[in-house]
C-alpha positions as CSV (number, residue, x, y, z in Angstrom):
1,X,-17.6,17.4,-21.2
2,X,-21.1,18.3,-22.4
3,X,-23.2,20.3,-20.2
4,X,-27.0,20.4,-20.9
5,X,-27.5,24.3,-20.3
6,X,-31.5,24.1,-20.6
7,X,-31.5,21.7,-17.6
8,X,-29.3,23.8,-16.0
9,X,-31.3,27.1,-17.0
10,X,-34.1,25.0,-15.3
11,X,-32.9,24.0,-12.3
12,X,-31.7,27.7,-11.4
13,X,-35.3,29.0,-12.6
14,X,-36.7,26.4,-10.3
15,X,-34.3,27.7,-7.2
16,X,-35.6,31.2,-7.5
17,X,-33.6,32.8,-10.7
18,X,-34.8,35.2,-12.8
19,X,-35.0,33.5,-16.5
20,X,-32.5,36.2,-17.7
21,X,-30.5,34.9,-14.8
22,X,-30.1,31.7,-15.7
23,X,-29.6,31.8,-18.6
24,X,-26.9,34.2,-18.1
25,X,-24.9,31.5,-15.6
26,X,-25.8,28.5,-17.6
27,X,-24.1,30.5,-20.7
28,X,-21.7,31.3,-18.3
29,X,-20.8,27.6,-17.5
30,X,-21.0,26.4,-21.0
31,X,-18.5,28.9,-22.2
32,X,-16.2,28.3,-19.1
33,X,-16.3,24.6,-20.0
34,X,-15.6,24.8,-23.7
35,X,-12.3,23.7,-24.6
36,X,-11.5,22.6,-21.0
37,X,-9.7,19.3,-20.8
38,X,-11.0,17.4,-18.3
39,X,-10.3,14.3,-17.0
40,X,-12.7,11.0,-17.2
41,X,-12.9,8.3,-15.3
42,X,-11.3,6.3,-17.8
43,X,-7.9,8.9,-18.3
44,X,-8.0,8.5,-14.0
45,X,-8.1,4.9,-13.9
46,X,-5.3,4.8,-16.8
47,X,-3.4,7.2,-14.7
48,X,-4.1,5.1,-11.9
49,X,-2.5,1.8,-13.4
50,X,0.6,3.7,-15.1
51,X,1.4,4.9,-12.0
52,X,1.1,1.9,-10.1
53,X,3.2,-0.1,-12.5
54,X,5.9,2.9,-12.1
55,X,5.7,2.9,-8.5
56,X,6.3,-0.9,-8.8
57,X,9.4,-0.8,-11.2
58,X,11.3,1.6,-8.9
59,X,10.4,-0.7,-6.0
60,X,12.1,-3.1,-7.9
61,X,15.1,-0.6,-8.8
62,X,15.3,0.4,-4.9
63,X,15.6,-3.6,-3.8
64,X,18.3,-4.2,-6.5
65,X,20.2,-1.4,-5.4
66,X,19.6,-2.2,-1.7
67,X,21.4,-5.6,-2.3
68,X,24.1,-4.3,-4.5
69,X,24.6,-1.7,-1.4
70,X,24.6,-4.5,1.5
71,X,27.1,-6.6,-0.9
72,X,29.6,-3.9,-1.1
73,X,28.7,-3.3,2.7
74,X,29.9,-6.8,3.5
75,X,32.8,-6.9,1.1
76,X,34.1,-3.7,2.9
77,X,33.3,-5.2,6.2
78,X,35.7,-8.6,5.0
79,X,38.0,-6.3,3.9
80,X,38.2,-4.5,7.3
81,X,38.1,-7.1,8.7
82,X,41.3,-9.1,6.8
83,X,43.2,-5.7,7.6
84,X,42.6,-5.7,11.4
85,X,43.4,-9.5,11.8
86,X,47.0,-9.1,9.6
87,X,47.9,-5.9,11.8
88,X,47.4,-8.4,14.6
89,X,48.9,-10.5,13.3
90,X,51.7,-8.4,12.1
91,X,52.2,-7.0,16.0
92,X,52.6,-10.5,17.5
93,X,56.3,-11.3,16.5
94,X,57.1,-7.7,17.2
95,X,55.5,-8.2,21.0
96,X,56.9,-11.6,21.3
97,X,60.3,-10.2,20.2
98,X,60.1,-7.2,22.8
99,X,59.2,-10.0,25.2
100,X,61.9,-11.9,25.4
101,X,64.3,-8.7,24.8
102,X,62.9,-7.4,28.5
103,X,63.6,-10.8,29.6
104,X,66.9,-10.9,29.0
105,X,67.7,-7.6,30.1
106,X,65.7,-8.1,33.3
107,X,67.8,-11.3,34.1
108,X,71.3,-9.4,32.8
109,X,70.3,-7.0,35.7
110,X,69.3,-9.1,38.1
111,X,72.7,-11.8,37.4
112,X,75.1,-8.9,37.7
Protein backbone atom coordinates (compact mmCIF):
# COMPACT_ATOMS: atom_id res chain seq x y z
CA UNK A 1 0.00 0.00 0.00
CA UNK A 2 1.64 3.26 -1.11
CA UNK A 3 1.36 6.15 1.17
CA UNK A 4 2.07 9.67 -0.27
CA UNK A 5 4.31 11.02 2.70
CA UNK A 6 4.49 14.77 1.32
CA UNK A 7 0.66 14.94 1.51
CA UNK A 8 0.83 13.54 4.63
CA UNK A 9 3.82 15.88 5.83
CA UNK A 10 1.30 18.55 4.60
CA UNK A 11 -1.69 17.84 6.18
CA UNK A 12 0.09 17.51 9.72
CA UNK A 13 2.04 21.00 8.87
CA UNK A 14 -1.36 22.26 8.14
CA UNK A 15 -2.91 20.90 11.70
CA UNK A 16 -0.26 22.73 13.58
CA UNK A 17 3.08 20.39 13.29
CA UNK A 18 6.29 21.62 13.31
CA UNK A 19 7.97 20.71 9.67
CA UNK A 20 10.57 18.53 11.51
CA UNK A 21 7.44 16.96 13.07
CA UNK A 22 5.91 15.87 10.24
CA UNK A 23 8.14 14.75 8.66
CA UNK A 24 9.36 12.68 11.40
CA UNK A 25 5.57 10.83 11.61
CA UNK A 26 5.12 10.68 7.98
CA UNK A 27 8.71 8.82 7.88
CA UNK A 28 7.34 7.16 10.64
CA UNK A 29 4.22 5.75 8.76
CA UNK A 30 6.00 5.03 5.61
CA UNK A 31 8.54 2.87 7.33
CA UNK A 32 5.75 1.11 9.51
CA UNK A 33 3.95 0.37 6.26
CA UNK A 34 6.81 -1.04 4.15
CA UNK A 35 6.63 -4.58 3.73
CA UNK A 36 3.14 -4.87 5.52
CA UNK A 37 0.81 -7.14 3.79
CA UNK A 38 -2.35 -5.73 3.66
CA UNK A 39 -5.44 -6.70 2.50
CA UNK A 40 -7.39 -5.09 -0.71
CA UNK A 41 -10.64 -4.95 -1.39
CA UNK A 42 -10.15 -7.40 -3.97
CA UNK A 43 -8.16 -10.27 -1.52
CA UNK A 44 -11.55 -9.40 0.95
CA UNK A 45 -14.09 -9.92 -1.63
CA UNK A 46 -12.13 -13.26 -2.78
CA UNK A 47 -12.08 -14.22 0.79
CA UNK A 48 -15.51 -13.30 0.97
CA UNK A 49 -16.68 -15.79 -1.93
CA UNK A 50 -14.21 -18.72 -0.87
CA UNK A 51 -15.81 -18.62 2.24
CA UNK A 52 -19.12 -18.56 1.28
CA UNK A 53 -18.81 -21.44 -1.18
CA UNK A 54 -17.12 -23.39 1.99
CA UNK A 55 -19.85 -22.40 4.27
CA UNK A 56 -22.20 -23.77 1.50
CA UNK A 57 -20.41 -27.27 0.93
CA UNK A 58 -20.53 -28.06 4.67
CA UNK A 59 -24.22 -27.08 4.62
CA UNK A 60 -24.50 -29.54 2.11
CA UNK A 61 -22.20 -32.15 4.19
CA UNK A 62 -24.36 -31.34 7.46
CA UNK A 63 -27.97 -32.13 5.38
CA UNK A 64 -26.40 -35.42 3.91
CA UNK A 65 -25.45 -36.48 7.20
CA UNK A 66 -28.63 -35.35 8.84
CA UNK A 67 -30.60 -37.82 6.53
CA UNK A 68 -28.15 -40.63 6.84
CA UNK A 69 -28.71 -39.97 10.82
CA UNK A 70 -32.64 -39.86 10.65
CA UNK A 71 -32.42 -43.14 8.25
CA UNK A 72 -30.50 -45.07 10.77
CA UNK A 73 -32.89 -43.38 13.44
CA UNK A 74 -35.92 -45.01 11.77
CA UNK A 75 -34.29 -48.33 10.94
CA UNK A 76 -33.49 -48.54 14.75
CA UNK A 77 -36.91 -47.41 15.58
CA UNK A 78 -38.33 -50.59 13.09
CA UNK A 79 -36.06 -52.58 14.59
CA UNK A 80 -37.34 -51.76 18.15
CA UNK A 81 -40.13 -51.87 17.16
CA UNK A 82 -40.21 -55.72 15.41
CA UNK A 83 -38.54 -56.69 18.86
CA UNK A 84 -41.31 -55.35 21.15
CA UNK A 85 -44.21 -56.68 18.93
CA UNK A 86 -42.44 -60.59 18.75
CA UNK A 87 -41.90 -60.33 22.75
CA UNK A 88 -45.67 -59.73 22.61
CA UNK A 89 -46.19 -61.87 20.70
CA UNK A 90 -43.95 -64.40 22.15
CA UNK A 91 -45.84 -63.81 25.82
CA UNK A 92 -49.37 -64.54 24.37
CA UNK A 93 -49.26 -68.46 24.27
CA UNK A 94 -47.41 -68.41 27.49
CA UNK A 95 -50.43 -66.15 29.13
CA UNK A 96 -53.07 -68.14 27.28
CA UNK A 97 -51.38 -71.32 28.54
CA UNK A 98 -51.20 -70.02 32.25
CA UNK A 99 -54.87 -69.21 31.60
CA UNK A 100 -56.39 -72.11 31.03
CA UNK A 101 -53.87 -73.94 33.60
CA UNK A 102 -55.61 -71.63 36.58
CA UNK A 103 -58.79 -72.61 35.08
CA UNK A 104 -58.49 -75.99 35.47
CA UNK A 105 -57.10 -75.94 38.75
CA UNK A 106 -59.71 -73.47 39.92
CA UNK A 107 -62.57 -75.91 38.73
CA UNK A 108 -60.39 -79.12 40.18
CA UNK A 109 -60.85 -77.10 43.52
CA UNK A 110 -64.10 -76.10 43.32
CA UNK A 111 -65.47 -80.00 41.93
CA UNK A 112 -63.81 -81.65 44.83
Amino acid sequence: MAIDTLKLARRLREAGFSEPQAEAVAEAVRDGSEGADFATKQDLAMLGTELRAEIATVRAEMREMEQRVVARIEASNAALMNRVVGIILGTVPINVVAIIGATFAAVKLLVH
